[in-house]
C-alpha positions in Angstrom: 133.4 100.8 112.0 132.5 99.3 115.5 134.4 101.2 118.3 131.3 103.6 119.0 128.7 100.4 119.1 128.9 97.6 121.6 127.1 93.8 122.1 126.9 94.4 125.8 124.1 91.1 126.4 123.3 88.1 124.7 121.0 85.2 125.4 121.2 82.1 123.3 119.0 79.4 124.3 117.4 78.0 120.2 117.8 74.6 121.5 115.5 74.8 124.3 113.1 77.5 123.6 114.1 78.2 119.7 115.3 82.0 120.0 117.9 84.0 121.6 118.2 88.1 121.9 120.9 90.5 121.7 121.2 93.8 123.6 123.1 96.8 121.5 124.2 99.9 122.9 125.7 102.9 120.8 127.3 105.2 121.9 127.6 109.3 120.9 125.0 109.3 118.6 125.4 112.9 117.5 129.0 111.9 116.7 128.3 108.9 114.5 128.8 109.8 110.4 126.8 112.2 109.5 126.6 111.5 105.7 123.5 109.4 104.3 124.5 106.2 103.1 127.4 105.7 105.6 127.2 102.2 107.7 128.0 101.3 111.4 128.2 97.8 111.9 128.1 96.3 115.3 130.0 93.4 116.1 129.1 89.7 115.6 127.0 88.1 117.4 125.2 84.7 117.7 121.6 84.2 118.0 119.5 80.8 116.9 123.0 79.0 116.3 124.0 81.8 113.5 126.3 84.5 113.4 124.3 87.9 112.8 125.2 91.4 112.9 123.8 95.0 113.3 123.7 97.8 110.4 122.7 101.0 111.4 122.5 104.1 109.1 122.6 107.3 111.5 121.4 109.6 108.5 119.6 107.3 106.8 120.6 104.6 103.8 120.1 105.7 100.2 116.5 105.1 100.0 115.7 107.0 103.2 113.6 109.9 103.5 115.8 112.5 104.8 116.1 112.9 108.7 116.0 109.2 109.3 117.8 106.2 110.7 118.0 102.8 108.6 118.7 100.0 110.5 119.5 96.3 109.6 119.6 92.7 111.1 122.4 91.0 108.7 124.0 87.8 108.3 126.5 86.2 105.6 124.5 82.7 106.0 123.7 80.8 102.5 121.0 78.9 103.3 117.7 79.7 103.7 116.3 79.8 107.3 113.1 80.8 108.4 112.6 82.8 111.6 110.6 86.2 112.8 112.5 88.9 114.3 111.8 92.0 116.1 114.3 95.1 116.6 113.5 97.1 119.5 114.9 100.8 120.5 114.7 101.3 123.8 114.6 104.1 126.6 117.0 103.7 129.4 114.0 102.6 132.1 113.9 99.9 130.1 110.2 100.4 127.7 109.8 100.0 124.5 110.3 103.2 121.7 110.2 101.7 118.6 109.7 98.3 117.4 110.3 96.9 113.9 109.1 93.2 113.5 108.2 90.4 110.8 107.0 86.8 111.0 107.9 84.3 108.7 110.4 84.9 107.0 112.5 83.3 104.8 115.9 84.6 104.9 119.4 84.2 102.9 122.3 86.6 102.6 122.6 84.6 98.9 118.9 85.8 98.0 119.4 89.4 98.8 116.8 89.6 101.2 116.7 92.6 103.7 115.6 92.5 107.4 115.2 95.9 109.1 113.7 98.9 108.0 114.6 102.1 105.9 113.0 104.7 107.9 113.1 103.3 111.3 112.9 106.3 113.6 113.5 109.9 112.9 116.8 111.6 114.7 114.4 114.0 116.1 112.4 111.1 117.8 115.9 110.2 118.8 116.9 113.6 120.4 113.6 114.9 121.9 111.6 111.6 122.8 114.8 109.0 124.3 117.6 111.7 125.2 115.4 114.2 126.9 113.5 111.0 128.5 116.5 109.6 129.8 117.9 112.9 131.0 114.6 113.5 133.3 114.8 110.2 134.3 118.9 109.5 135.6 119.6 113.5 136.0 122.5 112.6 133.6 122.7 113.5 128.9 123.9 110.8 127.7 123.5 109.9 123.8 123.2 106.2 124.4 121.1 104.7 122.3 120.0 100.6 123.6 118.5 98.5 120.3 117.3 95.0 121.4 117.7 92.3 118.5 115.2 89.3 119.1 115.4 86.3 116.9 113.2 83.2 116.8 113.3 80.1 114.4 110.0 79.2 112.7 109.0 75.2 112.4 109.7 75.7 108.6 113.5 75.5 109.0 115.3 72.3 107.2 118.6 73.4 108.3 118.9 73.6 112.0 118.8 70.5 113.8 115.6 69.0 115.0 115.1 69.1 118.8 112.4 68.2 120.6 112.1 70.1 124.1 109.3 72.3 122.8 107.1 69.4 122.2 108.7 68.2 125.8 107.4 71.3 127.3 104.0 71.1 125.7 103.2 67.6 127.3 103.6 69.6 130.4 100.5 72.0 129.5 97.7 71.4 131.9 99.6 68.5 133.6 98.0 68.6 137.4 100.3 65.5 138.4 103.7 67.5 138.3 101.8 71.6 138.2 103.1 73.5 141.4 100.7 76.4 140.8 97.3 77.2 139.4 95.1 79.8 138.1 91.6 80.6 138.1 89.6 82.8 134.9 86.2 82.5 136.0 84.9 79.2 136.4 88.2 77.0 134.7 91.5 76.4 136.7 95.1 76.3 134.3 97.8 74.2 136.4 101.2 75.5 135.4 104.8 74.9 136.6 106.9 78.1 138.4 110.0 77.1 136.5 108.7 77.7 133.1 106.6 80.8 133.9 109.9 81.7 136.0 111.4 81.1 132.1 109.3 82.4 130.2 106.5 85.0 132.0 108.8 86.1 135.0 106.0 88.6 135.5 103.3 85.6 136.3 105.8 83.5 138.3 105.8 86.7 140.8 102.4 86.3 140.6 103.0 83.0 141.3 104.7 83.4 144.1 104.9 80.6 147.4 101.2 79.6 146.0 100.4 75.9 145.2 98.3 74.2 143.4 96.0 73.3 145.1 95.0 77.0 145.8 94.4 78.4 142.2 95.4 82.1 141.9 92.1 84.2 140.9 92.6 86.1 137.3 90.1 88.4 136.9 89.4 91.0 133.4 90.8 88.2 130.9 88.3 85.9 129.2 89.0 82.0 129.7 90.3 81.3 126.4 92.3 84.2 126.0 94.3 83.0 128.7 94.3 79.5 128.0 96.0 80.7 124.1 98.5 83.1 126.2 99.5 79.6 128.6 99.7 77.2 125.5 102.0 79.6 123.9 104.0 79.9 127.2 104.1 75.8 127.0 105.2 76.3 123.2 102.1 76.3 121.4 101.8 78.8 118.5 99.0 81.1 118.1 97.6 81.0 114.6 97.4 84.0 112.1 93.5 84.1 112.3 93.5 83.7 116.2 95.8 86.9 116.3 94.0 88.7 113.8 90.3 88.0 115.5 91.5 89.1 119.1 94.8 91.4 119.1 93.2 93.9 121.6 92.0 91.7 124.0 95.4 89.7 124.0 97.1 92.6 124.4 95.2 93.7 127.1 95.5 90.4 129.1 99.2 90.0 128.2 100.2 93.7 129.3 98.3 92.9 132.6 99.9 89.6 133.7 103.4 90.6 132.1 103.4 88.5 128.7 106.3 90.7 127.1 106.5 88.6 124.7 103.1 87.9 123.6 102.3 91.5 124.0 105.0 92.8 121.3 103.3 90.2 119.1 99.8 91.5 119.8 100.4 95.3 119.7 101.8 94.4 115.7 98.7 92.8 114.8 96.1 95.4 116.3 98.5 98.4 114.8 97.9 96.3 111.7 94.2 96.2 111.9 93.6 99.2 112.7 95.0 100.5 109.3 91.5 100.4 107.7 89.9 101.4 110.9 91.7 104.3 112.6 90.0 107.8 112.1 89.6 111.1 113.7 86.9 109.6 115.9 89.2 107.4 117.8 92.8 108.2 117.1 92.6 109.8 120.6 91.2 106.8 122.4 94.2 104.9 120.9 96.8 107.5 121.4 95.6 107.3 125.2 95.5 103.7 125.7 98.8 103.5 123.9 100.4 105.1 126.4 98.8 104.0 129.0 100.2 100.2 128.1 103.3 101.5 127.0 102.8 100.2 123.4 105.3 102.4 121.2 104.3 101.2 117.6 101.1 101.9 118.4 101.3 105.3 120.0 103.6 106.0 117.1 100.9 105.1 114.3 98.7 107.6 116.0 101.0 110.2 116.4 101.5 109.7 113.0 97.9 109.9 111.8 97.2 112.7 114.6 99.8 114.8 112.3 98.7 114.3 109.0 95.2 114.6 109.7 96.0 118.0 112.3 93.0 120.3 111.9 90.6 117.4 111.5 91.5 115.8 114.9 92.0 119.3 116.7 88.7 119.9 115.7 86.8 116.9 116.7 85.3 116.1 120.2 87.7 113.4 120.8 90.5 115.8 120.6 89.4 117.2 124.1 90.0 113.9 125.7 93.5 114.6 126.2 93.1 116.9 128.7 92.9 113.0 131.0 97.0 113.2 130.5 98.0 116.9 130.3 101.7 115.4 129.7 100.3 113.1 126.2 99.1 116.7 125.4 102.3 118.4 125.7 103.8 116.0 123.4 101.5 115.9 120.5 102.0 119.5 120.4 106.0 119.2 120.7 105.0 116.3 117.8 103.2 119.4 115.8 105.7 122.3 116.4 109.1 120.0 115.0 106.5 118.7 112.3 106.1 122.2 111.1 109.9 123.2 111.8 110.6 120.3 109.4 108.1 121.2 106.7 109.8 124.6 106.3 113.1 123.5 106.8 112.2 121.2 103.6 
């Protein structure tokens, strides 16, 4: 079944900067099968020189906990490849909801392996967090839903042809001969070139602007060599598992602030992660906050999720009072309570 799903934007450029993206939109959601277990299947599209495809479960795939929506990123290649992969719902302004990523990974349709998730979103998320958004924000209720399919290759493939414009690019990195622009975090300067930020940080090249190098552009709030690891990466350099782990909050600070998209989904997956043995009643709040203040969905969603299983603990702490800073964030985590309850006795 495809005629209610659509591939309305794709973006293949593996041979030069080893990924490509697809842009999903599907349409009628409230219309789509309404058994568990039933499939819609987008159509075919190409991404990292293979064929892929979508696989979304409206009410869930077998293993689902009831009330939510399975989706898939499928392919009927044999061979193993190795890429990371992020699927991204979106809200019709553009931000992220909901983000579903791994690194690493080595994938055949032969092996059995299975990239998605089976409790990606709930349809109440769906209803009352994108349809009501998008309502206030074009006047108009439409049950659109936009899924974003990212795909990049990792160095440990053996089947796709070697290239070598990322190395190309790299011996670019901090080349003051050929940089048109430069920028200045505290007392080091980072010559760049305007087409590759305009590539790859569009964000930064408006920064950028009709500057030159000669004149580096002050960056202020972002240590030295957390910008010098954001630029390398920008110049194809990847950022090692440690590096990540170490300094997640402080990358995704700098990377929300200078318009790293990229870099910042990365970084806001790593600090949900580390904060698995860390988050508490104490500073759920603080998170929540600066979750939506950075428009980080997986991480505003983690704390959602621990402000409702811990509920009287965190109503009852001091922290809880901080929401009263956005009376809106308020609102919702008590929308987030009342449908929690309705679905507790509704079980």
């Amino acid at each position: 079944m495809s005629g209610d799903i659509q591939v309305v934007e794709l973006n293949d450029n593996w041979r030069l900067v080893k990924e490509g993206h697809a842009l999903i939109h599907i349409h009628n959601f409230a219309d789509l099968p309404q058994e568990k277990g039933q499939c819609l299947e987008s159509p075919t599209f190409t991404c990292v020189g293979h064929d892929w495809y979508l696989c979304l479960y409206p009410r869930g795939n077998g293993e689902a906990n009831e009330g939510m929506v399975s989706v898939y990123l499928c392919t009927n290649l044999s061979s193993k490849i190795v890429i990371d992969y992020d699927i991204i719902m979106r809200k019709e302004n553009g931000d992220n909801f909901m983000i579903k990523s791994d690194y690493k990974v080595e994938y055949s349709a032969d092996d059995g392996e299975i990239l998605g998730c089976k409790n990606y979103v709930s349809d109440d998320e769906i209803f009352d967090e994108i349809f009501t958004w998008n309502a206030s924000y074009n006047g108009n209720v439409q049950e659109t839903l936009t899924i974003e399919v990212r795909i990049r290759l990792d160095e440990g493939n053996t089947n796709i042809p070697k290239s070598s414009v990322a190395d190309d690019f790299y011996n670019f990195y901090q080349d003051e001969d050929t940089a048109d622009v430069a920028f200045k975090v505290e007392a080091r300067v980072f010559y760049a070139h305007k087409v590759i930020l305009k590539l790859r940080v569009p964000e930064l090249a408006q920064i950028a602007g009709s500057s030159n190098a000669e004149n580096p552009i002050p960056i202020s709030d972002v240590e030295p060599d957390i910008f010098e690891t954001m630029l390398k990466n920008v110049y194809g350099k990847d950022i090692c598992a440690t590096y990540w782990k170490e300094h997640a909050k402080q990358i995704l600070d700098a990377s929300g602030k200078y318009g790293f998209a990229k870099i910042k989904s990365v970084a806001e997956v790593w600090h949900v992660n580390n904060l698995k043995d860390t988050l508490s009643v104490d500073n759920v709040v603080d998170e929540l906050l600066y979750a939506d203040g950075k428009n980080c969905p997986l991480l505003k969603k983690s704390t959602m999720d621990f402000i409702l299983e811990h509920g009287e603990e965190v109503i009852d702490s001091e922290s809880y009072e901080k929401l009263d800073e956005s009376p809106e964030l308020r609102k919702e985590v008590m929308r987030a309570f009342a449908s929690s309850k309705k679905r507790k006795r509704d079980d």
